[in-house]
C-alpha positions as CSV (number, residue, x, y, z in Angstrom):
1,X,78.1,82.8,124.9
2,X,80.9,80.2,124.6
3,X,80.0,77.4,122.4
4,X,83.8,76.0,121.8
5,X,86.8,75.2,124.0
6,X,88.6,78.1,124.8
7,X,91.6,78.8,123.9
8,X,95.0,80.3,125.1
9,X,94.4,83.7,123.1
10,X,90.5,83.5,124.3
11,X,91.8,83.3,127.8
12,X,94.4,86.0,127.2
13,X,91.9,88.3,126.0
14,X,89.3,87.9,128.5
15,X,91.9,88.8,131.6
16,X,92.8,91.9,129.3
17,X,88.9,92.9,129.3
18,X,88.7,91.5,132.8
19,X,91.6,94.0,133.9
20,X,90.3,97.2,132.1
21,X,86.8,96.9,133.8
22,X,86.6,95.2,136.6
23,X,87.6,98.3,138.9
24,X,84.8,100.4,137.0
25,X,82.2,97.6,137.8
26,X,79.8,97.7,140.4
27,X,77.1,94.5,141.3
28,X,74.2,94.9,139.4
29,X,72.5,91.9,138.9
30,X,68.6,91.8,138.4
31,X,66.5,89.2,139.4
32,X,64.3,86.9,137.8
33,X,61.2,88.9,138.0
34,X,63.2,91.8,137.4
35,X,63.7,90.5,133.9
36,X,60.4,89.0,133.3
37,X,58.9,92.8,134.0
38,X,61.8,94.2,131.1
39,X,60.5,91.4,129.0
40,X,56.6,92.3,129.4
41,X,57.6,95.5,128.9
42,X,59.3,95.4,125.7
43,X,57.7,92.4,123.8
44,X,55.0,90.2,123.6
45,X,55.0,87.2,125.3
46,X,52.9,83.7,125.1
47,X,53.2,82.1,128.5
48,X,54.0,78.5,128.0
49,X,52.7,76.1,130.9
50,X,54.8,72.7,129.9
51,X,56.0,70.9,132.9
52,X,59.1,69.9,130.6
53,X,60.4,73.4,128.8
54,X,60.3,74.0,132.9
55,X,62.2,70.9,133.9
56,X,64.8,71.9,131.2
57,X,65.6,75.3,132.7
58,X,65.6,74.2,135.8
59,X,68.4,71.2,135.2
60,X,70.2,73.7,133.7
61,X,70.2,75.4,137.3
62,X,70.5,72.2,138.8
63,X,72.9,71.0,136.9
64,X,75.9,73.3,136.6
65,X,77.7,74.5,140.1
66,X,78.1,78.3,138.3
67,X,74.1,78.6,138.4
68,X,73.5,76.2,141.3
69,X,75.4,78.5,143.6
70,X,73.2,81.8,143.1
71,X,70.4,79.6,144.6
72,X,69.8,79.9,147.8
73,X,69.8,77.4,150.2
74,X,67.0,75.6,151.1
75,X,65.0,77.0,148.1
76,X,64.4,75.2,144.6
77,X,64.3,76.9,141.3
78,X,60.8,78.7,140.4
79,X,60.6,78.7,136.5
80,X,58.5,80.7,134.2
81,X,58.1,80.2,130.5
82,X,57.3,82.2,127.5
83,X,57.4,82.7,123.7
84,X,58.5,86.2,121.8
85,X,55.9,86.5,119.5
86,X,57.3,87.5,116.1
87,X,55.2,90.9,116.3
88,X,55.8,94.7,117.4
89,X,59.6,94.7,118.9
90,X,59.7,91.1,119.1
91,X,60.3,91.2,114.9
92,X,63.5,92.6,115.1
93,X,64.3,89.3,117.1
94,X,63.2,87.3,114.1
95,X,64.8,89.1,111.3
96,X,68.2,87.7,109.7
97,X,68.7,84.8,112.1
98,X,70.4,81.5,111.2
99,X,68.8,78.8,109.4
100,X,68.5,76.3,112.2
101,X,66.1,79.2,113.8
102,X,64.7,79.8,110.9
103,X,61.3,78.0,111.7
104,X,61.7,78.0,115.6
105,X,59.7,80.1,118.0
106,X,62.1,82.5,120.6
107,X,61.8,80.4,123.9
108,X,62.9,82.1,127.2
109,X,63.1,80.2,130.4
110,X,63.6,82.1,133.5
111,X,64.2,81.3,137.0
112,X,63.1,83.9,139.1
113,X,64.9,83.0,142.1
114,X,68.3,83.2,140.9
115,X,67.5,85.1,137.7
116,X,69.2,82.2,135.0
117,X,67.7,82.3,132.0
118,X,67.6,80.3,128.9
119,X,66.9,80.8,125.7
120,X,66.5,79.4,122.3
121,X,65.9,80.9,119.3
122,X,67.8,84.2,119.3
123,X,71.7,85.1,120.4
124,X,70.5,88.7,119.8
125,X,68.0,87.9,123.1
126,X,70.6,86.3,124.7
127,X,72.8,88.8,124.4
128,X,70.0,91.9,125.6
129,X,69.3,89.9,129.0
130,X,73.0,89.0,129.5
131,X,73.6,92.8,129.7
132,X,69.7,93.7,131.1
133,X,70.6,90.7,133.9
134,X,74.1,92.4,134.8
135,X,76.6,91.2,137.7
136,X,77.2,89.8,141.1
137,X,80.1,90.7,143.6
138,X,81.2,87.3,142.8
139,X,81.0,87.3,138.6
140,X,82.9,90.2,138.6
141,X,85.7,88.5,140.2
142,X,85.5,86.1,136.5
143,X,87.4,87.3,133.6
144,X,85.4,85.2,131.2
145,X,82.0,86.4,133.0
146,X,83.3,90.1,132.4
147,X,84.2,90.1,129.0
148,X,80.9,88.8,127.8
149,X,78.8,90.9,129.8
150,X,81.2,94.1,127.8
151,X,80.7,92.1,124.8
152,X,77.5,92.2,125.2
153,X,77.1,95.7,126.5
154,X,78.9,96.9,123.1
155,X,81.9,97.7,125.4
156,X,80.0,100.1,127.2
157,X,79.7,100.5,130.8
């Protein structure tokens, strides 16, 4: 995830990623309930029911044109919310992250019309569903889009 203005070489590198892959790419993107299954699946989950963890997520959506657009019109954002617990696979989320996590809970908020999801408490999460999630016809046409979903698929494809 970028956190910092790009810059000239970030740019230059994402169009060379962008340009080595986006040929071999096909549209893959799950949806929302799609990713809530893979998440049962795997860990453990709390389901939160806070009207305002919910409202965040979805003025993230709401918010930013690059998520607004995967909504379709006519529909709003339908929002579910959950903890990791810090037990079975979920630990391995919870080992060696950074002090300002240190004490936090994983939170995962996801939309399960257009499949945006946010999370705090774990890049390594973020990360997974970011390559779990996969592409659109139209995020494959975005260099900077591209290279993080390779990034996060350890360059494999």
């Amino acid at each position: 995830m970028q956190t910092r203005k790009a810059t000239s070489k970030d740019i230059k590198q994402w169009k060379r990623i962008w340009n080595e892959y986006k040929g071999k790419l096909k549209p893959n993107r799950k949806s929302g309930n799609e990713i809530i299954e893979y998440l049962m699946n795997k860990y453990c989950l709390e389901v939160i029911n806070d009207e305002k963890l919910s409202e965040v997520v979805e003025a993230n959506i709401m918010n930013n044109e690059c998520h607004l657009e995967k909504l379709p019109s006519g529909t709003t954002p339908d929002i579910k919310t959950f903890y990791i617990l810090n037990k079975n696979e979920g630990k391995s989320l919870y080992i060696n992250r950074p002090d300002i996590y240190k004490d936090m809970r994983i939170f995962i908020g996801i939309d399960q019309v257009t499949g945006f999801f946010h999370i705090e408490g774990s890049e390594t999460l973020k990360d997974e569903l970011y390559a779990f999630r996969g592409l659109d016809e139209k995020d494959i046409q975005n260099p900077f889009l591209v290279a993080e979903y390779i990034k996060c698929m350890d360059g494999n494809i």
